[in-house]
N, C-alpha and C positions, 0 to 999 in steps of 0.2 A: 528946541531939541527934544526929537521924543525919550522919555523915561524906559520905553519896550520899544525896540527899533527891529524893524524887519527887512530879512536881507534874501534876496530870492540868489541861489545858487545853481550854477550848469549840472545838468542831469536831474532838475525837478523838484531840488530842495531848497525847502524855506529855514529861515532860523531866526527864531525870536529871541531875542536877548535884551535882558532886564539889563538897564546900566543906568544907576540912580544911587550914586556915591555917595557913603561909605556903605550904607549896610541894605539898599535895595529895598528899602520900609514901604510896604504897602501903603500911601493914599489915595485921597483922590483924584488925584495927578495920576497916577501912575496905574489906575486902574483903570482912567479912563483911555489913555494909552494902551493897555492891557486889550479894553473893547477896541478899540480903533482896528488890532492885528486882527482881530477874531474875524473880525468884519471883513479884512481887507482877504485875508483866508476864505472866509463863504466866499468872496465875489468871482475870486479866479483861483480856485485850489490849486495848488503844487500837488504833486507825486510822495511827499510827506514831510511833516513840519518837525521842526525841533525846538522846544522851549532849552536857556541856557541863561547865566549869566555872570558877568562879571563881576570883582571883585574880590574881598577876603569872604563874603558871606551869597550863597544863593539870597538869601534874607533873611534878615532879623525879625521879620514879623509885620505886624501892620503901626503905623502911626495911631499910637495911644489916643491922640488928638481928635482924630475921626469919631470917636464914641463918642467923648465931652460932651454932655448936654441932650443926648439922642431921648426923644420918648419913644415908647414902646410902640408907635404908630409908624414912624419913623425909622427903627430897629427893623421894622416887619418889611418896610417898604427896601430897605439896605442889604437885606441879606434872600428876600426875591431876586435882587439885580445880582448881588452875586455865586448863587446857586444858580441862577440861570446861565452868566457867564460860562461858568465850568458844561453845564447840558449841553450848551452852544459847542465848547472845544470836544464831549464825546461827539458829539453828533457830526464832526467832519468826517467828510466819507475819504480817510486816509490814515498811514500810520503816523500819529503822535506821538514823540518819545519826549521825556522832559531828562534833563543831563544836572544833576546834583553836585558838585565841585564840592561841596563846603556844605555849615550849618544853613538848614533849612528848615527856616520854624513860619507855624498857620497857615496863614492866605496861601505863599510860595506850596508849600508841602499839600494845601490839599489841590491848590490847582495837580499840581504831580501826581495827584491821585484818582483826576481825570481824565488823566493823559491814557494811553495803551500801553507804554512800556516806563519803566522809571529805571534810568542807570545811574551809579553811584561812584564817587572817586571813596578809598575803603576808608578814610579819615573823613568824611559827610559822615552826619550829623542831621533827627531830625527830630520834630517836636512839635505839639499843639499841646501849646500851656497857656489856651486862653483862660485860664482858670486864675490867670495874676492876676484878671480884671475882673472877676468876678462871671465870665462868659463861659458858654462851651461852643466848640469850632462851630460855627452858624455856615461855612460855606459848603455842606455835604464833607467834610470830611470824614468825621466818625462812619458812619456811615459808608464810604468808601474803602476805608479802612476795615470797617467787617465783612465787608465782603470780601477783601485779597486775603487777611489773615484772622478772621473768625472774632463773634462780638466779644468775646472774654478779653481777648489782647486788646481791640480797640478800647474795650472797656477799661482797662488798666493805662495805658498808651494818653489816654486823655486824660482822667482821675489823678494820673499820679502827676500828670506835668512832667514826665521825667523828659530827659532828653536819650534819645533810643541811636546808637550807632549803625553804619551802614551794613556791617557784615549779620547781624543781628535779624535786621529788616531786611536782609535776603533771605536769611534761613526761615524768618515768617511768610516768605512770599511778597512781601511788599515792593521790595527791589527788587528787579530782573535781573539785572547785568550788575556786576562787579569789575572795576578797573584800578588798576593802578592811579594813582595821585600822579605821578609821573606822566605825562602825554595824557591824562584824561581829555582833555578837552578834544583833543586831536582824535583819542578813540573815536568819542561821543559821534562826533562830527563823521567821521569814517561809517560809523555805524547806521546812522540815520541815511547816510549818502546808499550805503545799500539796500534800505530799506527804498528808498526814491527810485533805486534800477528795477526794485521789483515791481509785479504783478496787483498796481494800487487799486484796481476795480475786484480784487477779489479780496485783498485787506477789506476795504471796504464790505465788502457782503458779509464777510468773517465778525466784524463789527455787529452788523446790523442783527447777525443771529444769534450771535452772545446779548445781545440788549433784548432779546427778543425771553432769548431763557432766563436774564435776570429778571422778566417779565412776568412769564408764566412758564418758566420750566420747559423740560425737554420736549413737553408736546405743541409749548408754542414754539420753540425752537425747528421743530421738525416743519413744520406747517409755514416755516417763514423757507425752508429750504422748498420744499413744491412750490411754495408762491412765486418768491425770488432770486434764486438763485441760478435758474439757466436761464435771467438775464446774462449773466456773463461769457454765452456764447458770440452775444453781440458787440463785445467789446476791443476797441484796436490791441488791448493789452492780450488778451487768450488768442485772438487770434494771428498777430505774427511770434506770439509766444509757440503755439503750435506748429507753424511754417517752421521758422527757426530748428524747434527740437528736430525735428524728421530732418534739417536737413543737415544738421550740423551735429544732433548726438545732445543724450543727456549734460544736466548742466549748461548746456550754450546757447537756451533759448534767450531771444530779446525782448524786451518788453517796451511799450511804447504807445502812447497817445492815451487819450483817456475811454 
């Protein structure tokens, strides 16, 4: 039974959901499951993915167990695979949303922070307190973190250990969406489904110019839109998106294929 099960849904969406009872702890069980999704996502992308999970906790963090004993050769080789992991999930060319129910501490939280969008049920909860173990978040998180809401916060965010609530981590920018505890999940799931009717080949370029400007800035940014981006003339999505609007009126285009 996989620990990350993936479920492909009508209209193009996928949904990853961690369900690794009680508290979804990161090991290596479950990360390897983690890569399994990632993989099976590059092979035949959906129209956009949703990370989610069950129980009382998105997760508690990672199995303490997994350090025991690591030497620093070891360490190096551990947190290559998992910084890579997360480059893999920006690099799908689709919208990512990760959906936050509950407390979301390390691994969980900095994957969400590779994701494209982060929604929050308003009693979630998150935290990188790898600082129990004497660590600091090794998966890009801090790091991802100053980029949504600037190094001072991340810098406090990790330092202090504290645990930061969801309404908080929107007004930093970190959370996007805010939802009621009541039907979150049902949101979450609604929301990604609309993201899957949309226009996925131009998310996708949207992506790839934002990576471009955390790269080199607005003039590598500019220079990725003359390179790349009227590819998307060629796309089944712009192009019965375009049919559609003229023939049916703003808002009623359809989108489709990839």
């Amino acid at each position: 039974m996989s620990l990350v099960r993936l479920e492909r849904e009508k209209g193009g969406l996928a949904v990853a959901t961690f369900d690794s009872p009680p508290l979804n702890l990161f090991n290596r069980r479950l990360f390897e499951d983690l890569q399994a999704v990632v993989a099976a996502v590059e092979a035949d992308p959906p129209r956009a993915l949703l990370f989610r999970a069950e129980g009382r906790a998105v997760s508690a963090g990672v199995d303490v167990h997994e350090f025991e004993g690591l030497t620093p050769e070891q360490g190096s080789r551990l947190w290559d695979e998992l910084i890579g992991t997360v480059e893999r999930v920006e690099a799908l060319p689709l919208p990512v949303v990760f959906a936050a129910h509950a407390l979301t501490l390390t691994a969980a939280f900095e994957l969400a922070l590779g994701c494209d969008l982060i929604l929050a049920a308003r009693s979630a909860q998150f935290g990188l307190v790898e600082k129990v173990v004497g660590l600091t978040p090794s998966m890009g998180g801090t790091q991802r973190l100053a980029e949504r809401a600037g190094s001072g916060r991340a810098r406090h965010f990790v330092i202090s250990g504290e645990l930061f609530g969801a309404e908080e981590m929107e007004h930093w920018g970190v959370v996007n969406l805010l939802f009621d505890d009541q039907h979150f999940d049902r949101r979450a799931r609604a929301y990604a489904a609309e993201l899957a009717a949309g226009p996925t080949k131009a998310h996708a370029m949207t992506k790839h110019i934002l990576r471009r400007f955390r790269e080199g800035g607005i003039p590598a940014a500019d220079q990725a839109v003359r390179d790349d981006a009227a590819d998307l003339f060629a796309s089944e999505d712009l192009q019965r998106a375009v049919e559609t609007f003229l023939e049916k009126g703003p808002g009623q285009a359809e989108f489709q294929g990839r």
